[in-house]
VOPAGU-2260 file (C-alpha; in pm, 1 decimal, decimal comma):
REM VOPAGU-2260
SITE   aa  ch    i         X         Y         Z
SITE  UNK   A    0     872,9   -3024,6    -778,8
SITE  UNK   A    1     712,5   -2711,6    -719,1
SITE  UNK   A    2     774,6   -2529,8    -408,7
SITE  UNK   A    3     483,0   -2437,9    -156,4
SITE  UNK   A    4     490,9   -2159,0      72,4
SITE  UNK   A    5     276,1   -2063,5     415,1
SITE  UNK   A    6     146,8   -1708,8     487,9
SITE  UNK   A    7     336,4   -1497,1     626,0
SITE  UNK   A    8     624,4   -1513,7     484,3
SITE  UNK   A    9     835,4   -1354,8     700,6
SITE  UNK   A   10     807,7   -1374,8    1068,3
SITE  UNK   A   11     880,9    -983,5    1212,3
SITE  UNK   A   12     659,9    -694,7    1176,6
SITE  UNK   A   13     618,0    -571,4     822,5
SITE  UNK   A   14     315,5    -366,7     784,2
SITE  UNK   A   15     183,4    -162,5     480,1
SITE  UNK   A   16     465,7    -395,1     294,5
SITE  UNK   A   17     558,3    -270,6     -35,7
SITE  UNK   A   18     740,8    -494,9    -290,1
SITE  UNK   A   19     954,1    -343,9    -551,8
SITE  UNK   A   20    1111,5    -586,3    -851,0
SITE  UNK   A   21    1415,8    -508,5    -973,9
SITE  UNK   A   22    1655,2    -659,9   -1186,6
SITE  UNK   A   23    1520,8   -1026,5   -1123,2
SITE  UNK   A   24    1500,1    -979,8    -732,7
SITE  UNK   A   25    1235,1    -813,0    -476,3
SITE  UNK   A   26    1302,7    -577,5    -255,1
SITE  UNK   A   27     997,1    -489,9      12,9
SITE  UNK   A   28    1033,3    -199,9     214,9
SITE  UNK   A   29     753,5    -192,0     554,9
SITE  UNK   A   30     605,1      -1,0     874,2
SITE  UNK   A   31     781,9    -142,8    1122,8
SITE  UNK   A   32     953,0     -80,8    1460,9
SITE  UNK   A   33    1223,6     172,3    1491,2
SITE  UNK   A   34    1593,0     -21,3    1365,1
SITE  UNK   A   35    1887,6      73,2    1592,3
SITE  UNK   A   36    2026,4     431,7    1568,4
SITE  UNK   A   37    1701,9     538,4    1412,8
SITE  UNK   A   38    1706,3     309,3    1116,4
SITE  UNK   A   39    1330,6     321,1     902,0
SITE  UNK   A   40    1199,6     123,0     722,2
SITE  UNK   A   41    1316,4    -281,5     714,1
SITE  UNK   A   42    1442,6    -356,6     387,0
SITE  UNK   A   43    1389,8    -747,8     318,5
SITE  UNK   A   44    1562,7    -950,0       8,0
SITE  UNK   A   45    1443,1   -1194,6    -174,1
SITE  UNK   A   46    1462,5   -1428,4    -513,8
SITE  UNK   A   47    1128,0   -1596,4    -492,6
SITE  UNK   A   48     851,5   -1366,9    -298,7
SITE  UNK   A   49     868,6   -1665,2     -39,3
SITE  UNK   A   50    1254,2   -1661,8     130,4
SITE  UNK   A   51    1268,3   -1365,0     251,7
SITE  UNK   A   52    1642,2   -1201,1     426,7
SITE  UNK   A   53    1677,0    -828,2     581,8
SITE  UNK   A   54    1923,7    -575,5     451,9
SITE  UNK   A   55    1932,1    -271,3     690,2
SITE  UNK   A   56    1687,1      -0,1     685,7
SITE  UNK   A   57    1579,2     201,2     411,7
SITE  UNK   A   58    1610,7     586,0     624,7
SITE  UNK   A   59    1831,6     683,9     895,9
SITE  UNK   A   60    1634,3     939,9    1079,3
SITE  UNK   A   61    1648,0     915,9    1487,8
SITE  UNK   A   62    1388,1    1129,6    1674,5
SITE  UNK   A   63    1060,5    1094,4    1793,4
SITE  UNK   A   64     861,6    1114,1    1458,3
SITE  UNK   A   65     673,3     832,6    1338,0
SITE  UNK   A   66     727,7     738,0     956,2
SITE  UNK   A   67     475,9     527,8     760,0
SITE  UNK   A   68     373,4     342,9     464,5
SITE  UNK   A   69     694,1     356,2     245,7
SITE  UNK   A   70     644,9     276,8    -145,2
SITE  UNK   A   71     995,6     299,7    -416,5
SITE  UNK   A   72    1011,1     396,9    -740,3
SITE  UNK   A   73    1283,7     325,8   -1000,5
SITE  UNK   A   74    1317,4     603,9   -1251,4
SITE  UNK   A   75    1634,4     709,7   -1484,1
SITE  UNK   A   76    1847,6     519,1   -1289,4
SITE  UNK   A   77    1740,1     697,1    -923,3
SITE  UNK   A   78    1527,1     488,1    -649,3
SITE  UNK   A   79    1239,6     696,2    -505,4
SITE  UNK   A   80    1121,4     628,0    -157,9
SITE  UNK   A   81     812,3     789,6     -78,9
SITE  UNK   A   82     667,0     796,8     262,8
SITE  UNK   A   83     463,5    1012,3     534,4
SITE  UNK   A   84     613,2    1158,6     855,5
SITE  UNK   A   85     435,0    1259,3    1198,3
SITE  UNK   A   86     310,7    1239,0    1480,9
SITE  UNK   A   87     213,6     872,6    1681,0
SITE  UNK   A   88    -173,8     974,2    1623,5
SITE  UNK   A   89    -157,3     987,6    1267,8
SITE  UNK   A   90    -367,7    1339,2    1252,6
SITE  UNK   A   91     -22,9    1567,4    1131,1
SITE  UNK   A   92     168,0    1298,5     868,2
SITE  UNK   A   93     287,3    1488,7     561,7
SITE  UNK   A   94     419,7    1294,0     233,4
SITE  UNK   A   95     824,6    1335,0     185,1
SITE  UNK   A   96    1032,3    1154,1     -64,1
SITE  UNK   A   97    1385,8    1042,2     -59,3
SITE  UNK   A   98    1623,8     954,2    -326,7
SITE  UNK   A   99    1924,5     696,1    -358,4
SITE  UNK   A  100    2142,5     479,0    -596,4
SITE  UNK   A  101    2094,6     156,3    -457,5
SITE  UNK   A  102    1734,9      11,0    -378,0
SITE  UNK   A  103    1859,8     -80,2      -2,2
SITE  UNK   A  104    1939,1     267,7      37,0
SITE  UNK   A  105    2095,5     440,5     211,7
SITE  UNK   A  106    1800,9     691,4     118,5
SITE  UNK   A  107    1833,2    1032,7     163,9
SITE  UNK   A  108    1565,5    1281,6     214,7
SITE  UNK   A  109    1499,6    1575,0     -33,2
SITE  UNK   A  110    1413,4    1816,4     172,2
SITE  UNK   A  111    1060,6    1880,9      77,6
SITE  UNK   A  112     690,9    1797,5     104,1
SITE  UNK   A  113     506,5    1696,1    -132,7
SITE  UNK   A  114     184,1    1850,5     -94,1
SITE  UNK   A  115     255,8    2098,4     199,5
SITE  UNK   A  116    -136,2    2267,6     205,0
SITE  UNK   A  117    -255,4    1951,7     282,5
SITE  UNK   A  118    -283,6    1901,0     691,6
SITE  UNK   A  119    -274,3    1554,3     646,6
SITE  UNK   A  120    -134,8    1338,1     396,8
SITE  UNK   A  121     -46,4     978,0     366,6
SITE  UNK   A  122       8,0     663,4     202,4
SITE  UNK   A  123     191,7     768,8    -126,5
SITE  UNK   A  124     165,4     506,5    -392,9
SITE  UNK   A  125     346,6     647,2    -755,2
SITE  UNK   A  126     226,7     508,9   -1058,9
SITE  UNK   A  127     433,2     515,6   -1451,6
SITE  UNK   A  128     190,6     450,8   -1731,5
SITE  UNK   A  129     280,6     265,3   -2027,5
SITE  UNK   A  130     363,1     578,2   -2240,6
SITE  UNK   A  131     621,8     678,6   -1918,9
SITE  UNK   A  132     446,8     960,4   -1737,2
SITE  UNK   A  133     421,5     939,9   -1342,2
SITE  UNK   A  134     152,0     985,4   -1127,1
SITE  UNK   A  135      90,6     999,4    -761,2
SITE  UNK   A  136    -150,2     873,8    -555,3
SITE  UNK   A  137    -190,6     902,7    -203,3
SITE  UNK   A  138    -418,2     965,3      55,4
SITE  UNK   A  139    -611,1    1354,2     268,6
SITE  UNK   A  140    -912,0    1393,7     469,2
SITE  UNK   A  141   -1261,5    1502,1     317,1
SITE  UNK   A  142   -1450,2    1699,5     581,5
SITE  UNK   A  143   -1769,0    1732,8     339,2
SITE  UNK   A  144   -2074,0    1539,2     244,7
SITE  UNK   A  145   -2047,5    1456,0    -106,3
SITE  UNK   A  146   -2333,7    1225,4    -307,7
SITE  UNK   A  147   -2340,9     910,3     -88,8
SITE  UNK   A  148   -1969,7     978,1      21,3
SITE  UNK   A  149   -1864,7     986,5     435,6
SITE  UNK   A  150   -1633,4    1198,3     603,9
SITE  UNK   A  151   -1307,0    1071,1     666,5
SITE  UNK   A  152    -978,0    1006,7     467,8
SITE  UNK   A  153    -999,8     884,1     101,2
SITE  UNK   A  154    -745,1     873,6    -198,3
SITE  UNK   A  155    -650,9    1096,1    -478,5
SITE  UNK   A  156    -418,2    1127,9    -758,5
SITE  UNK   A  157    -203,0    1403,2    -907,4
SITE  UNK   A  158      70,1    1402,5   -1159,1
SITE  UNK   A  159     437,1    1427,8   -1092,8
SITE  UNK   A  160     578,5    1677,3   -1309,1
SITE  UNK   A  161     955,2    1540,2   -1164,9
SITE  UNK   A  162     987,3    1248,0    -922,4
SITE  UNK   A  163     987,1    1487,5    -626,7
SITE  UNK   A  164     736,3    1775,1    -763,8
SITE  UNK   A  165     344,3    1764,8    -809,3
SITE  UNK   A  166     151,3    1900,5   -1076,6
SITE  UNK   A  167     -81,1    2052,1    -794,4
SITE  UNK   A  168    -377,4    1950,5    -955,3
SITE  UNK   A  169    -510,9    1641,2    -755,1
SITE  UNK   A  170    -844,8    1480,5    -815,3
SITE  UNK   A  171   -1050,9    1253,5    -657,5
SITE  UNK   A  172   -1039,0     875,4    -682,2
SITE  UNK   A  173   -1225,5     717,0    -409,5
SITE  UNK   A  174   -1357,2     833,5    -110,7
SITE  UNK   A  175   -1551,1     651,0     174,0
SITE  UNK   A  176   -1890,8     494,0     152,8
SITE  UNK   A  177   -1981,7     229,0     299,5
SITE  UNK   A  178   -2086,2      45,5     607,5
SITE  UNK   A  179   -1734,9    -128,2     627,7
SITE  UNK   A  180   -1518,3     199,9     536,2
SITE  UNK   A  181   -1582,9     253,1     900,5
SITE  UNK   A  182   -1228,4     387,4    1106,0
SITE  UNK   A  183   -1427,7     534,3    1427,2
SITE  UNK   A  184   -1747,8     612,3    1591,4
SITE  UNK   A  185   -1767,2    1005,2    1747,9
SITE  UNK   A  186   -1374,5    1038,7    1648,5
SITE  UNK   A  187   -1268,4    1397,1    1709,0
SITE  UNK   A  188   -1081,6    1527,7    1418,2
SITE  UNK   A  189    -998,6    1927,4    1286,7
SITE  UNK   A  190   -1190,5    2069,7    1641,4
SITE  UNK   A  191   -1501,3    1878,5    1539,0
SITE  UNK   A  192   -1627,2    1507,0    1605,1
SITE  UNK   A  193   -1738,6    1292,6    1280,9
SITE  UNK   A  194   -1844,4     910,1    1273,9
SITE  UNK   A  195   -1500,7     804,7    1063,6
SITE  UNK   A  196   -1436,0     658,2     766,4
SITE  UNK   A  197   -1124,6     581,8     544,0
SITE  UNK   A  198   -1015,9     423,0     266,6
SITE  UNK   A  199    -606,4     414,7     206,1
SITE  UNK   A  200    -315,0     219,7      61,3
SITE  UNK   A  201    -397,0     320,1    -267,8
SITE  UNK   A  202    -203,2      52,5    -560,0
SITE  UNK   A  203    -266,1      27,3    -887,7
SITE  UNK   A  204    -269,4    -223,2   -1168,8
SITE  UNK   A  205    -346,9    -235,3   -1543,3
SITE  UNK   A  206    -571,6    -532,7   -1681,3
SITE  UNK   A  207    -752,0    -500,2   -2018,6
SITE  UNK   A  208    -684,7    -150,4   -2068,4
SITE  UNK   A  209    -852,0     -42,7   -1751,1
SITE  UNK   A  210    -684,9     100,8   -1471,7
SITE  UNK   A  211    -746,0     -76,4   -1137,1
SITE  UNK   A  212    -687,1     159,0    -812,9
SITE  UNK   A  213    -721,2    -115,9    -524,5
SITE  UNK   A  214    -785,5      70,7    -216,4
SITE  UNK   A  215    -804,9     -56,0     170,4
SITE  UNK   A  216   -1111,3      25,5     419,3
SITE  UNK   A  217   -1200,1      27,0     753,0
SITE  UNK   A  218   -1031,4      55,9    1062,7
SITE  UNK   A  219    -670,5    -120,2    1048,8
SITE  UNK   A  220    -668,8    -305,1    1361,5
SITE  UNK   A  221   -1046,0    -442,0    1343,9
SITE  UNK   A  222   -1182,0    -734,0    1121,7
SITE  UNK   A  223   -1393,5    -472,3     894,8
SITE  UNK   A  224   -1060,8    -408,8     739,5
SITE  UNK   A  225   -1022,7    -505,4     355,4
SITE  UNK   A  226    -932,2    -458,5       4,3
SITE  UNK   A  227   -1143,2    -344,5    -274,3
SITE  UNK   A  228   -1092,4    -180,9    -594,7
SITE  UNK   A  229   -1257,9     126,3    -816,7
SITE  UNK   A  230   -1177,7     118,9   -1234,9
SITE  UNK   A  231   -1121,8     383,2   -1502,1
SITE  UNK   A  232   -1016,4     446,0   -1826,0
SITE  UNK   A  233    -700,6     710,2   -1746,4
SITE  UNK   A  234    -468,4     713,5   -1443,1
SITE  UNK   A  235    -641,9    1027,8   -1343,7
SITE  UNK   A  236    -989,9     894,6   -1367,7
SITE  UNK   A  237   -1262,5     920,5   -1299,2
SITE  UNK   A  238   -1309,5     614,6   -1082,0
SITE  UNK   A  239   -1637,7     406,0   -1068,1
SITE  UNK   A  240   -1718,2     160,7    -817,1
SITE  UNK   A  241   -1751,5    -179,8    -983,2
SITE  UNK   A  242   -2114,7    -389,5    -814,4
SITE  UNK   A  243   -2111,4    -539,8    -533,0
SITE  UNK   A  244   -1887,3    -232,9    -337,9
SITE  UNK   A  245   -2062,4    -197,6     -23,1
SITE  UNK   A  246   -1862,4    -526,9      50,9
SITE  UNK   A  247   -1470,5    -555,0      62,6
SITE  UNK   A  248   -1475,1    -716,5    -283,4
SITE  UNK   A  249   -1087,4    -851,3    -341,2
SITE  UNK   A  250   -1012,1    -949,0       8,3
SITE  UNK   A  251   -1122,4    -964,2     411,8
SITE  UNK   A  252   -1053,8   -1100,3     696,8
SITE  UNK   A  253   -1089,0   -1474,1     788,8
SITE  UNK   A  254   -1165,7   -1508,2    1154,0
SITE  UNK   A  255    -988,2   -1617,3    1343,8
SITE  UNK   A  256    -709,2   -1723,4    1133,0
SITE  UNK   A  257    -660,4   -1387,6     944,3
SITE  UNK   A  258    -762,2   -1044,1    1118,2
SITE  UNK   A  259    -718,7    -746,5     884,8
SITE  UNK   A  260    -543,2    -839,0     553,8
SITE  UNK   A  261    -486,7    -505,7     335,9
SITE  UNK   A  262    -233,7    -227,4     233,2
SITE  UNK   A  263    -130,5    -447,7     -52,1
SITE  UNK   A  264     108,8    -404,4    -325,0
SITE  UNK   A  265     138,9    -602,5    -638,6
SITE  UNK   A  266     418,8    -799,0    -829,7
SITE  UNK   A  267     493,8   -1056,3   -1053,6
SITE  UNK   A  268     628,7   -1388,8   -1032,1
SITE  UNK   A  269     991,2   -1493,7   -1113,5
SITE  UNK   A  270     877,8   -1581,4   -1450,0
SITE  UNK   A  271     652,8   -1339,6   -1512,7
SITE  UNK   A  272     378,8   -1528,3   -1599,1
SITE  UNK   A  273     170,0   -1435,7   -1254,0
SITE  UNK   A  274      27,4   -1161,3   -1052,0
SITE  UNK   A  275      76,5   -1133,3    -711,4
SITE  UNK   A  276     -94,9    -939,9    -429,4
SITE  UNK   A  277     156,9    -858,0    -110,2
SITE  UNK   A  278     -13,2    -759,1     209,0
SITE  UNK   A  279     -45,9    -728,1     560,8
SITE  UNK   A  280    -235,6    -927,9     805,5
SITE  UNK   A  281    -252,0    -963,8    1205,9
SITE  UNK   A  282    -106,5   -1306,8    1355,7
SITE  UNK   A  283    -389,5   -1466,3    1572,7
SITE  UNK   A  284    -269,3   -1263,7    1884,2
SITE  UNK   A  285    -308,2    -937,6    1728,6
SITE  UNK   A  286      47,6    -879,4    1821,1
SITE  UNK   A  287     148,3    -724,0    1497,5
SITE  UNK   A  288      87,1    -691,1    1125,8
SITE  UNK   A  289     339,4    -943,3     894,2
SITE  UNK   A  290     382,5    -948,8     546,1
SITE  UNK   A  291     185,1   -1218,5     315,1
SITE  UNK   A  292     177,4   -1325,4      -1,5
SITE  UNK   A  293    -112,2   -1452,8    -258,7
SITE  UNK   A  294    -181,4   -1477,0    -665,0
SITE  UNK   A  295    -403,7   -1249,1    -823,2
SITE  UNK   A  296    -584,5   -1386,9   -1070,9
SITE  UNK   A  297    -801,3   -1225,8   -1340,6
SITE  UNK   A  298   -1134,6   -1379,8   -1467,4
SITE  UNK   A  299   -1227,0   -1227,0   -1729,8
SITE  UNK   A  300   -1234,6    -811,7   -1622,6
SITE  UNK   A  301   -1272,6    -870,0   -1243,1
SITE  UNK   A  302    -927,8    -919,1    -994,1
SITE  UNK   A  303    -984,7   -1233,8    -734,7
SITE  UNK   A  304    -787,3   -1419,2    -498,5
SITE  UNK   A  305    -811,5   -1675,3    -259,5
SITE  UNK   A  306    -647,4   -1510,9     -11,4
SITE  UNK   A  307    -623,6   -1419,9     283,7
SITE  UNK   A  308    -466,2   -1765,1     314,0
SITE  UNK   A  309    -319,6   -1898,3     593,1
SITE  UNK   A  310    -227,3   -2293,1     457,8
SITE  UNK   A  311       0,3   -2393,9     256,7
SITE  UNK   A  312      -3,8   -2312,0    -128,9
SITE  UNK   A  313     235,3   -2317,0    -460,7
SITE  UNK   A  314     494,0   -2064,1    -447,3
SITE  UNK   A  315     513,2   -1800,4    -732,9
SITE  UNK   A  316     577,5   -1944,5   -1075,3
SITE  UNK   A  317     902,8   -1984,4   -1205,4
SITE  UNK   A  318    1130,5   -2174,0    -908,4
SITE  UNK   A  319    1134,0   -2528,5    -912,4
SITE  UNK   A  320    1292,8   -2757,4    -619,5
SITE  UNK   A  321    1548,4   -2935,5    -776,4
């Protein structure tokens, strides 16, 4: 009998929630609440994408500083956390990295940042191609006017010349522009005021020899927020916006079920045989953003789901109920 599972899939906070497979079991890694004596991070277990069971905090770091948006890589035997630290307002976050031997951590920090001339930096997401070279993509502002771009904060992408150095070189891979990329009206950013827009949460996939760089816009805590994509031949692009992009095109909110479903990850199902997007979405009450689960599928070059779901559905492939 196959097993069925209802979004989300674990009850606590768990926002931006990044899901790491390793060795035959998950490991996600969220935004979350602080953990006692300064823990960061919730690490959750699981077999199955659908049980879910916590296992400490990823960082130990007390203080006032906010940390966000953690994402792991596994490389030569080393687990790289990356993640950004500031301030509560989000306007001084810079991107650090952290290294241990275990995925649960502990992790411990390495002392540097990664792109320190950036005033802002966020949302790290690091990428290995299939011939084994790392890249990094995260997220800066764009105070400029560029083609049919906005101003506001959009990705890019840079090599990493070792797990915890850039190449320096980034380039651009999506920026803002569209009705629904909207963060804030008359927000005042870098001694100026702009009408806001961002696009974060950057993740990647590989379909058909294309790369896939599936992106999040709008404003995080409002119903324009969603996932879409942009599509190029190389990791470092250049990016084109499929049709149809002046719409969330993967995934958006369902009101009033589902407000807000985005910063997604990917993974695979126990077998293998299955993509699956992880995300966050707001409960009904807007009382915080918890972790969800739904398959990706693939018709013909284009990424769909049904989600954001919020009934029951088949659990990943690969676990049967006795």
């Amino acid at each position: 009998m196959q097993k069925t599972y209802c979004n989300p899939v674990y009850p606590e906070i768990m926002a931006d929630p990044f899901v790491l497979k390793h060795e035959g079991r998950y490991f996600a890694y969220g935004t979350a609440p602080d953990g006692p004596g300064g823990g960061r991070f919730p690490v959750l277990v699981s077999n199955d994408l659908v049980d879910w069971h916590p296992a400490g905090y990823a960082l130990m770091e007390p203080g006032l500083d906010h940390f966000w948006a953690p994402e792991v890589a596994y490389s030569e035997g080393r687990f790289w956390l990356y993640y950004s630290r500031g301030d509560v307002e989000g306007k001084h976050h810079k991107l650090r990295v952290a290294v241990a031997d275990n995925p649960v951590g502990p992790f411990k920090d390495c002392g540097v940042l990664l792109v320190p001339g950036q005033p802002f930096s966020i949302d790290a997401h690091p990428f290995r191609d299939l011939d084994g070279q790392w890249y990094l993509y995260y997220c800066v502002d764009f105070l400029e006017f560029e083609d049919d771009h906005r101003i506001g904060t959009g990705i890019v992408v840079d090599r990493l010349l070792a797990m915890d150095r850039l190449e320096g070189g980034p380039r651009t891979v999506a920026r803002p522009h569209a009705d629904w990329h909207l963060f804030k009206m008359q927000r005042a950013m870098y001694d100026a005021v702009y009408d806001w827009h961002t696009v974060e949460g950057a993740s990647v996939l590989v379909h058909g020899g294309k790369y896939y760089c599936f992106y999040s816009g709008g404003a995080w805590e409002k119903e324009n927020y969603g996932v879409s994509y942009v599509v190029a031949d190389h990791p470092l692009g250049p990016f084109t916006r499929p049709e149809g992009s002046e719409e969330a095109l993967l995934m958006r909110s369902r009101a009033p079920n589902v407000i807000g479903p985005g910063h997604n990850s990917f993974t695979t199902s126990p077998d293998g045989s299955q993509d699956w997007i992880v995300y966050h979405a707001w409960d009904t009450a807007m009382t915080g953003r918890r972790m969800c689960i739904d398959r990706l599928v693939w018709k013909d070059a284009r990424p769909t789901t049904i989600g954001p779901t919020f009934t029951r559905q088949q659990a990943p492939a690969g676990l049967e109920l006795p």
